[in-house]
VEXFIDO-716335 format. One record per residue (C-alpha): residue number from 1; x negated, y negated, z negated. Coordinates in nm, 2 decimals, decimal comma. Layout:
residues N
kolmi:c1:c2:c3
NUM:X:Y:Z
...
END
This chain:
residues 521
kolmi:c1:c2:c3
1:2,50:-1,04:-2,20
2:2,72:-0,90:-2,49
3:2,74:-0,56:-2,68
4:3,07:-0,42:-2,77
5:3,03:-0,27:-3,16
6:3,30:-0,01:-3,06
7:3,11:0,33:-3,23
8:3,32:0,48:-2,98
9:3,21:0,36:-2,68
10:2,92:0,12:-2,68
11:2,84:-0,07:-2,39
12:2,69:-0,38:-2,29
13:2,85:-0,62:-2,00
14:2,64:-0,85:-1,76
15:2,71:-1,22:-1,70
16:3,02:-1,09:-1,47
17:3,21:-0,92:-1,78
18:3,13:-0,59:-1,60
19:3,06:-0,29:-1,84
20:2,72:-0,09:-1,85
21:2,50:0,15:-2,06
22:2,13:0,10:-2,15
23:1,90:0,33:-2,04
24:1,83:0,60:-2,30
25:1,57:0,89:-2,39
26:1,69:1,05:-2,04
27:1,63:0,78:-1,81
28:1,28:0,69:-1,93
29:1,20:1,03:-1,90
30:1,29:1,05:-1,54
31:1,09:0,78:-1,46
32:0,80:0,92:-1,60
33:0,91:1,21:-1,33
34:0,94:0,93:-1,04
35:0,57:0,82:-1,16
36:0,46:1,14:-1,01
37:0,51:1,08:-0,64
38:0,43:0,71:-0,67
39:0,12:0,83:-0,82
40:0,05:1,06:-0,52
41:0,15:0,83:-0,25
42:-0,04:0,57:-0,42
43:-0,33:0,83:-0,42
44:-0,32:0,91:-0,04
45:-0,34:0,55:0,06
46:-0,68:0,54:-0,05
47:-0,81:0,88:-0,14
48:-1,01:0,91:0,20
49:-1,23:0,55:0,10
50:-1,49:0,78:-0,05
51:-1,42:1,08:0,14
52:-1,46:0,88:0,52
53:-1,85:0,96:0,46
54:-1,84:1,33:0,40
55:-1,55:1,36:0,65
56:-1,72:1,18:0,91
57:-2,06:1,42:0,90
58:-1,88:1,71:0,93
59:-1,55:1,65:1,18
60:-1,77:1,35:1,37
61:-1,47:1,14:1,40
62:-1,56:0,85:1,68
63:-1,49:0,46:1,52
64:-1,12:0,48:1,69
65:-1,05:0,80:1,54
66:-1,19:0,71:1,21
67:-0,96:0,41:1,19
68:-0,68:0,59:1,30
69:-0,80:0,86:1,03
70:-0,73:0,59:0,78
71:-0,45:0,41:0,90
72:-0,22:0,67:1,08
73:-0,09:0,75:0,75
74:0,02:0,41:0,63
75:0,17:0,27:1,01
76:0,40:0,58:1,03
77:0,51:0,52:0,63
78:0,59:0,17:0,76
79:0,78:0,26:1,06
80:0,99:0,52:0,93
81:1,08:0,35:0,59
82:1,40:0,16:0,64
83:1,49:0,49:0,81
84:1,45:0,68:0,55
85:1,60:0,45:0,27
86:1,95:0,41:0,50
87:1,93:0,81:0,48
88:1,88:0,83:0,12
89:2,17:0,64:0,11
90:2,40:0,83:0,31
91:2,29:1,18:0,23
92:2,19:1,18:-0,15
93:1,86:0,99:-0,29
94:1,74:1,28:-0,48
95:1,80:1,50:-0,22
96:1,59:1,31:0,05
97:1,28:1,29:-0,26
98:1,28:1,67:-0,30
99:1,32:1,73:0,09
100:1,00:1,46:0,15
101:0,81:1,61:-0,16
102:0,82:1,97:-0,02
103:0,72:1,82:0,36
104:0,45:1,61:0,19
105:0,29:1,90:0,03
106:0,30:2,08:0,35
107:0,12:1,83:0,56
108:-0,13:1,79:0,27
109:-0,21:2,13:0,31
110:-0,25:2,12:0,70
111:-0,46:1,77:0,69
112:-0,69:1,93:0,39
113:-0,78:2,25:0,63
114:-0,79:2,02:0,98
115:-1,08:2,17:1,20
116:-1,16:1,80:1,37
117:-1,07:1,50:1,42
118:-0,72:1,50:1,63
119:-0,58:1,74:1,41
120:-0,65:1,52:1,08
121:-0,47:1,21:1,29
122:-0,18:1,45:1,30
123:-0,18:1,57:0,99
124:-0,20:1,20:0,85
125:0,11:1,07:1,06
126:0,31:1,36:0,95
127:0,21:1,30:0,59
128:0,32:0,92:0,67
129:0,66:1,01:0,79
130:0,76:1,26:0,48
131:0,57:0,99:0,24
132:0,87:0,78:0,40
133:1,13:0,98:0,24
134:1,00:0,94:-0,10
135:0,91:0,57:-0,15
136:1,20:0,43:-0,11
137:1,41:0,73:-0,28
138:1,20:0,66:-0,58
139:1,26:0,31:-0,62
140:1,63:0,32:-0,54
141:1,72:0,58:-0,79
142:1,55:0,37:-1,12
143:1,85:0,10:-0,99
144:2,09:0,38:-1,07
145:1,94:0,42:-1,42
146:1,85:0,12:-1,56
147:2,13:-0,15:-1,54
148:1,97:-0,42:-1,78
149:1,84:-0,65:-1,62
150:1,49:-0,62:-1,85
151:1,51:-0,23:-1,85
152:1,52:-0,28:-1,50
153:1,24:-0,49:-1,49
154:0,99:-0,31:-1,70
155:1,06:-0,01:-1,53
156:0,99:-0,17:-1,19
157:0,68:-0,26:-1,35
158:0,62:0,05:-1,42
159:0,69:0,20:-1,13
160:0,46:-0,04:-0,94
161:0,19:0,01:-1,16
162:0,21:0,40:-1,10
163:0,18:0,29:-0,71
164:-0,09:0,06:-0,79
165:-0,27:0,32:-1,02
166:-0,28:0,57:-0,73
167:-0,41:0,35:-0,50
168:-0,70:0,23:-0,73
169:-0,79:0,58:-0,85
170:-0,77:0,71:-0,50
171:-1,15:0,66:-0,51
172:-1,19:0,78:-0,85
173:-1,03:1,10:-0,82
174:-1,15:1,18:-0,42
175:-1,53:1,10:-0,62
176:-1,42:1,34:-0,90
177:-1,28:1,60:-0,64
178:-1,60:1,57:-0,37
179:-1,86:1,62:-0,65
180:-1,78:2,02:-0,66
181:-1,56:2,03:-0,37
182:-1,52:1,95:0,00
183:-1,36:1,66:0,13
184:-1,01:1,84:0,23
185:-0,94:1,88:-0,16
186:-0,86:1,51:-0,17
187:-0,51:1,64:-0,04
188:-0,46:1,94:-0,19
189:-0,39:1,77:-0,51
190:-0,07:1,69:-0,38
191:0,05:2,07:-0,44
192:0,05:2,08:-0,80
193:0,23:1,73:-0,82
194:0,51:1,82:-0,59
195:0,54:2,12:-0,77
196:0,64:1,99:-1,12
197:0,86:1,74:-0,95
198:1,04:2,00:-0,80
199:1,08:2,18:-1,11
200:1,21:1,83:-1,28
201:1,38:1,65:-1,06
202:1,72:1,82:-1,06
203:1,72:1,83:-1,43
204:1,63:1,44:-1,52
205:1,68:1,23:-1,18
206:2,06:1,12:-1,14
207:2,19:1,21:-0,73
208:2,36:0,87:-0,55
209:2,47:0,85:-0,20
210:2,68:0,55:-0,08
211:3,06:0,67:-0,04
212:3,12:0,41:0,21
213:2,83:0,48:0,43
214:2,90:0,55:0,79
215:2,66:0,81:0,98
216:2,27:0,67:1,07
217:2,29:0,51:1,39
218:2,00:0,71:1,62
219:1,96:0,39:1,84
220:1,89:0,17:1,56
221:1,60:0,43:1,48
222:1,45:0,47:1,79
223:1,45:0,09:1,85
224:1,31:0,01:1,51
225:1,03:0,25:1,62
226:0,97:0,07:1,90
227:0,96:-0,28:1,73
228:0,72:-0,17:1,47
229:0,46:0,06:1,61
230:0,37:-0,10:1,89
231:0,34:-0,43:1,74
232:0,08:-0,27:1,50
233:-0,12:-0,13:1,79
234:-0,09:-0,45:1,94
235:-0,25:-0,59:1,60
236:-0,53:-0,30:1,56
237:-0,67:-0,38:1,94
238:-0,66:-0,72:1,90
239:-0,88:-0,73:1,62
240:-1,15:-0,49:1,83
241:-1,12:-0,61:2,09
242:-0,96:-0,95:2,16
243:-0,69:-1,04:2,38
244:-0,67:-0,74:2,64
245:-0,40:-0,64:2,91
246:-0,30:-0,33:2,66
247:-0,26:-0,58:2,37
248:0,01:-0,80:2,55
249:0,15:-0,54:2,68
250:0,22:-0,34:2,34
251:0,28:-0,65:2,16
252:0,50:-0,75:2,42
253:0,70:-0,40:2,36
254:0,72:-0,49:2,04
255:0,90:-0,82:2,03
256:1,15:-0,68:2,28
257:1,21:-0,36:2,07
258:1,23:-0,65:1,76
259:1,48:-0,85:1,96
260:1,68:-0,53:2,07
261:1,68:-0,35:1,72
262:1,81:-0,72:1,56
263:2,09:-0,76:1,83
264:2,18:-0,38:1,72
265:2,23:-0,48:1,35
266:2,46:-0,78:1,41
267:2,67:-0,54:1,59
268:2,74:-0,24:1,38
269:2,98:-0,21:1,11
270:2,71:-0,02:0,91
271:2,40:-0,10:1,03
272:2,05:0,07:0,95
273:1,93:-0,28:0,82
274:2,12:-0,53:0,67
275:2,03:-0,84:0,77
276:2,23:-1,03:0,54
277:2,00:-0,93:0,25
278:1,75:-1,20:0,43
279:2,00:-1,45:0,27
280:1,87:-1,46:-0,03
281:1,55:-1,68:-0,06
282:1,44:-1,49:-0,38
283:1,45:-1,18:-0,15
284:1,31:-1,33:0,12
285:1,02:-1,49:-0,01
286:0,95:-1,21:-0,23
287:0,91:-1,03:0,05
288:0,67:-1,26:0,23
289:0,43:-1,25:-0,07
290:0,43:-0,88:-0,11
291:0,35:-0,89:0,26
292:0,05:-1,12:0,28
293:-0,07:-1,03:-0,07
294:-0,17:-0,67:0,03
295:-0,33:-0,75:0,37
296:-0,58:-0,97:0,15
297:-0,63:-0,74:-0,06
298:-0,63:-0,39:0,08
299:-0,91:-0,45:0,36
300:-1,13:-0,62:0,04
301:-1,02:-0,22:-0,12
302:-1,24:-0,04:0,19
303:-1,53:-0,28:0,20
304:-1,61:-0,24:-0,17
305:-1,58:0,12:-0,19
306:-1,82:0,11:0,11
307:-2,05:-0,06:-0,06
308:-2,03:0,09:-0,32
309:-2,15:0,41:-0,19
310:-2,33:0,30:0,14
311:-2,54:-0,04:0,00
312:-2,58:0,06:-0,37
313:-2,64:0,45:-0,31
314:-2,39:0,61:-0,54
315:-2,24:0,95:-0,52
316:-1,86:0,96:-0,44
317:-1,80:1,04:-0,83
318:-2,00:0,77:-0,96
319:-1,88:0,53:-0,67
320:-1,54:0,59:-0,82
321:-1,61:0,60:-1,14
322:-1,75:0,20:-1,07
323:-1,36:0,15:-0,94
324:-1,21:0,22:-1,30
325:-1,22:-0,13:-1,43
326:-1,04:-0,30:-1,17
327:-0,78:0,02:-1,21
328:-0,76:-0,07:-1,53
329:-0,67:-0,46:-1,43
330:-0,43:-0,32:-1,19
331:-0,25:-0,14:-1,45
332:-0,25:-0,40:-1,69
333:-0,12:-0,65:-1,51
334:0,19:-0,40:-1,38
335:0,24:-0,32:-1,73
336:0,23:-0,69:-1,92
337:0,32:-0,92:-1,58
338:0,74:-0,81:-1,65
339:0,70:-0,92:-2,02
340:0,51:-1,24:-1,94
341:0,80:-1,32:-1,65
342:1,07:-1,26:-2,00
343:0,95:-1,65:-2,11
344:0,78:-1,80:-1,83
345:0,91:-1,83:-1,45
346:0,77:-1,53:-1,23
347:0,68:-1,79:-0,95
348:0,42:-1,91:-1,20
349:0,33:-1,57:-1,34
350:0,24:-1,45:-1,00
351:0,09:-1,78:-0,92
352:-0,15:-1,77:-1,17
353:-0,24:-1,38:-1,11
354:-0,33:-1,46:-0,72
355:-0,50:-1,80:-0,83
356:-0,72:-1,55:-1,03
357:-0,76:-1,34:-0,73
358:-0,86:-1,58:-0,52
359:-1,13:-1,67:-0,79
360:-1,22:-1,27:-0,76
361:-1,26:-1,30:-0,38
362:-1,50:-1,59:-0,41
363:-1,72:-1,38:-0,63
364:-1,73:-1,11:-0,35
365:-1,76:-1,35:-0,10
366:-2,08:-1,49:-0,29
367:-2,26:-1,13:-0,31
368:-2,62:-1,14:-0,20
369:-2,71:-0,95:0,16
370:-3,05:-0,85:0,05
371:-2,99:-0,77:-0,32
372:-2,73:-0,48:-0,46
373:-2,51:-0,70:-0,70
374:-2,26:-0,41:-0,81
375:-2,19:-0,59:-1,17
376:-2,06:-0,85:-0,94
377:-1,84:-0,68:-0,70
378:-1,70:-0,46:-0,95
379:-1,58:-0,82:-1,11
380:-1,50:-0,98:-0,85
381:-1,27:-0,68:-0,75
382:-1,13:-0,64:-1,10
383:-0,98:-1,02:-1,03
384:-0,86:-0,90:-0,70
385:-0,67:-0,64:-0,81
386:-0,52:-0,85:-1,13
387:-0,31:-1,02:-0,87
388:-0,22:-0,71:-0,66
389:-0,07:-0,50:-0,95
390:0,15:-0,84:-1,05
391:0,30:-0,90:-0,73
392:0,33:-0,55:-0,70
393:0,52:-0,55:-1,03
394:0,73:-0,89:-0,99
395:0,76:-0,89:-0,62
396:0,94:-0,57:-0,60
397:1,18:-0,64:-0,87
398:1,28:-0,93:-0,72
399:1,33:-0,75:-0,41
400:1,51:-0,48:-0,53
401:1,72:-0,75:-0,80
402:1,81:-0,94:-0,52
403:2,03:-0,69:-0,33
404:2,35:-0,54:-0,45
405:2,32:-0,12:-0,62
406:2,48:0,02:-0,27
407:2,21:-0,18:-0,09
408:1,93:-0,02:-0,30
409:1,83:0,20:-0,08
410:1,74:-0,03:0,21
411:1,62:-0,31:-0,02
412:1,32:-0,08:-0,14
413:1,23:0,07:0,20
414:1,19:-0,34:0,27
415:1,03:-0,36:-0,01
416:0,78:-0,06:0,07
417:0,77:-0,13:0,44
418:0,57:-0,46:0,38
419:0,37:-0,31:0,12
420:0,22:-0,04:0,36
421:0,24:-0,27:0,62
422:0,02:-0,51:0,46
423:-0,24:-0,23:0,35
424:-0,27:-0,11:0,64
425:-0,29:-0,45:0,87
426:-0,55:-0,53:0,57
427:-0,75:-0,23:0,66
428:-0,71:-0,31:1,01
429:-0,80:-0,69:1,04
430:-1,02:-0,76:0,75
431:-1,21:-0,41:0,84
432:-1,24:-0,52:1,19
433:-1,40:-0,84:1,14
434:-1,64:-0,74:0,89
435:-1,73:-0,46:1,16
436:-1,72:-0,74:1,41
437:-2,02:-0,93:1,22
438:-2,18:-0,58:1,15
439:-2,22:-0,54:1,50
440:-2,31:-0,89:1,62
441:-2,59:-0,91:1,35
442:-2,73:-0,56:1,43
443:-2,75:-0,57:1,81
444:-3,00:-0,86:1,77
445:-3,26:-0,63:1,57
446:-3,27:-0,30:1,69
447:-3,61:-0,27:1,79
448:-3,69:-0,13:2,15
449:-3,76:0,26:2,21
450:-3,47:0,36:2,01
451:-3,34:0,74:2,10
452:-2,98:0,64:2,24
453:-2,75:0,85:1,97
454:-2,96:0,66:1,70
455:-2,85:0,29:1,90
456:-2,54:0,41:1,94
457:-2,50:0,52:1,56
458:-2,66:0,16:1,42
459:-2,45:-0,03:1,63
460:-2,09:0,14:1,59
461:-2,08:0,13:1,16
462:-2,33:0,15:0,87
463:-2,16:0,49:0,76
464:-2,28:0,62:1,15
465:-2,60:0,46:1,05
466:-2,69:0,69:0,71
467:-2,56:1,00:0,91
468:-2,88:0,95:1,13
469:-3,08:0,79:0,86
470:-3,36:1,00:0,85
471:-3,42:0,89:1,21
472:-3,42:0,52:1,16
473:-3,69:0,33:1,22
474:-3,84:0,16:0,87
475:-3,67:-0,10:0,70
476:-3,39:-0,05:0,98
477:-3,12:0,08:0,72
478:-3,23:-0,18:0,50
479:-3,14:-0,44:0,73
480:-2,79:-0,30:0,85
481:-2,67:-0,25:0,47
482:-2,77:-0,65:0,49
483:-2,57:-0,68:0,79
484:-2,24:-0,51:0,64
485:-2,24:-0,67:0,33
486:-2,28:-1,04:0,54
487:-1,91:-0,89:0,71
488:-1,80:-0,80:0,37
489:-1,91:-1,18:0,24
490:-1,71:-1,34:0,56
491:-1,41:-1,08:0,50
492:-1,39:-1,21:0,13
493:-1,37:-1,55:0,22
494:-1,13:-1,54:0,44
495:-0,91:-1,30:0,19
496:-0,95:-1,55:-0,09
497:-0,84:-1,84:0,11
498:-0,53:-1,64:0,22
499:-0,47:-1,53:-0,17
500:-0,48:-1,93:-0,22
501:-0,26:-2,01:0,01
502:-0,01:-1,76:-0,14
503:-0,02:-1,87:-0,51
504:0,08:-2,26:-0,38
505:0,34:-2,06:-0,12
506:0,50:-1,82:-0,47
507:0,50:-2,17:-0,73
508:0,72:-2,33:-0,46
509:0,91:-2,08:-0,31
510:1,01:-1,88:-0,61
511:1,02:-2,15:-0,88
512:1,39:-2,13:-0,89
513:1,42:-1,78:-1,01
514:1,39:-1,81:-1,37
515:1,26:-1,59:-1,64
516:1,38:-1,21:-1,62
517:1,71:-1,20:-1,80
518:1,85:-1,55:-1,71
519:2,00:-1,67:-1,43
520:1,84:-1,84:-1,07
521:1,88:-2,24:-1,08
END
């Protein structure tokens, strides 16, 4: 890189000889404006971990509906996110953010007032879809502000560390806001967000739409729907309820709509996804980690703040207040991870941070079932989440660096897709099988003469449990808060084992991208 000392007309050029202005006083303050729907989608993805108690007493969600409750939100984020990124592309990027904003706040609205159960489920699916416009409008827009490559990267950083941040003070702020509130609150704190970036955005955000893009293909949509969402129902029954006709059948649905939306892409002149972006190793494996990384850790995310409330006792507000210090981790990690990857090789950076997450998981996995350890979870968790806010941080810029600026768009959706993806098949599989073990252990000491709601309540989820707990038997809830933190133990281990593998998978896969600001091998 060179700098031309023209007074005139500074500018810097890349290795290509191809001119380019830092980012200035402007640009840095519109990030800060793109922090605030990171922040809230961030927020949203975990908000309800504290709130799934409160909720559950008073809409009586059933164990499907709870987990569709939680994960309705992230599944239709992930389905409609290369969507929306190809349509930021074609019709304006800050367009599409303040069209999704002003939809986001109006779901939040209708999910905070929902009278039961099915009407939340809605609500969170809609809130998924417009939380699809603004994730990947968001990232794709700091690529048309910061064109050094290390600009870039720290503000990638930051960006992922404001995702991050919401997701680890989702439990912080729902304990904050259930303390003198009800549970719907949680989403009305959307408003007020979308209503400053409103206000902001057309004064500090830059518009970009691709000239060259042709119109959005419908097909490709509807068959990209039908390759992801059934797969992921596929997943969520399997890990209930094993291998069942619904489960090949839906999975089965799945592959075809994969194979039929792929065929689609090699054919168009413009298609909704380009493939070719999967030539690139860097962006490739990149994507893999970003993938696997947050399915180990976001299930670990809903046990702890379980037990948190429902094994140690605490209030929603002091529950989250226990999940600052791994916020903290997460946010350090976003932050100092980009100036770490500046001398040493990001494979090796985010090698290190999972190794260290792995270390985390062991401590979790290690928690004793008939004492409350909380010094040790928090701990343990704080590890965890060291190596989510790195490859959060690293992973996406290498994502997003990897594709050319008229690709942005559909690079971050990618980017984003596996993201919620993996938080959400987190929550899914690593929340099923701790369930799973809940269930298995239970059944075998429920004691005979048991009203049937109380049965059914012990053996469908520990939070069921304390709704009847004034009904239990003695030393029964004692022995199911044993019973849930054994599935939490088993969930750990099989989380840090997966982390593992993925530090030795990053070291080799990556280790020819070299330090931010030089050039791949």
């Amino acid at each position: 890189m060179s700098f031309n000392c023209d007074v005139h007309t500074p500018f810097y050029t890349d290795a290509g000889g191809r001119p380019y202005n830092k980012a200035g006083i402007k640009e840095w303050a519109g990030l800060a404006v793109l922090a605030l729907p990171t922040i809230l989608l961030g927020l949203d993805v975990t908000i309800l971990y504290l709130a799934l108690p409160a909720l559950a007493v008073e809409l009586q969600p059933s164990s499907t509906q709870a987990l569709w409750i939680m994960d309705a939100y992230g599944f239709m984020i992930a389905g409609f996110l290369i969507t929306m990124g190809t349509l930021g592309d074609r019709v304006g990027r800050r367009r599409l953010l303040m069209v999704g904003a002003f939809a986001f706040a109006i779901a939040s609205v209708f999910a905070a007032y929902a009278p039961n159960a099915e009407w939340l489920i809605v609500a969170r699916a809609a809130l998924g879809i417009a939380g699809a416009t603004l994730m990947p409008s968001t990232l794709a827009l700091i690529s048309n502000m910061f064109f050094d490559q290390r600009q870039r990267a720290l503000a990638i950083g930051i960006w992922a560390t404001m995702f991050a941040l919401g997701m680890a003070l989702g439990p912080v702020v729902g304990g904050l806001l259930l303390a003198p509130f009800w549970w719907g609150a949680a989403f009305l704190i959307a408003v007020p967000i979308v209503t400053v970036l409103l206000l902001t955005a057309p004064l500090l955000l830059p518009e970009y739409r691709n000239p060259q893009a042709g119109r959005l293909d419908i097909l490709s949509v509807l068959l990209l729907l039908i390759a992801i969402l059934p797969s992921i129902y596929a997943i969520k029954e399997f890990s209930k309820a094993g291998v069942t006709p619904l489960v090949l059948v839906t999975l089965a649905l799945g592959v075809v709509g994969t194979l039929l939306f792929v065929r689609r892409q090699k054919q168009l002149p413009d298609p909704l996804l380009d493939l070719k972006l999967f030539a690139s190793k860097t962006f490739t494996a990149a994507l893999f980690i970003l993938l696997m990384g947050l399915v180990g850790v976001a299930g670990m995310m809903l046990l702890v703040t379980q037990y948190l409330q429902l094994v140690a006792g605490y209030t929603p507000l002091i529950a989250g207040l226990w999940m600052g210090p791994p916020a903290l981790m997460m946010v350090l990690a976003g932050i100092f991870a980009p100036l770490f990857a500046r001398r040493i090789r990001p494979a090796f950076v985010i090698a290190a941070a999972l190794m260290l997450s792995s270390i985390g998981c062991g401590l979790l996995a290690q928690v004793d079932p008939l004492t409350v350890q909380v010094l040790q979870v928090v701990i343990g968790f704080s590890l965890v989440y060291l190596g989510l806010g790195t490859i959060a941080a690293l992973g996406t810029d290498l994502v997003v660096g990897a594709a050319p600026a008229e690709k942005a768009g559909s690079a971050s959706s990618m980017s984003e897709m596996v993201q919620e993806l993996g938080v959400a098949l987190g929550v899914a599989l690593l929340g099923s099988m701790a369930t799973l073990l809940y269930r298995v252990q239970i059944a075998s000491v429920i004691p005979d003469g048991v009203p049937d709601d109380v049965s059914r309540a012990l053996g469908e989820s520990l939070w069921a449990t304390k709704s009847v707990a004034e009904r239990l038997p003695e030393g029964m809830l004692e022995q199911a808060q044993s019973a849930f933190t054994q599935g939490m133990n088993m969930a750990a281990t099989v989380s840090g084992i997966t982390i593992l593998a993925l530090a030795l998978i990053s070291a080799v896969t990556l280790r020819h991208v070299k330090a931010v600001g030089g050039e791949s091998d």
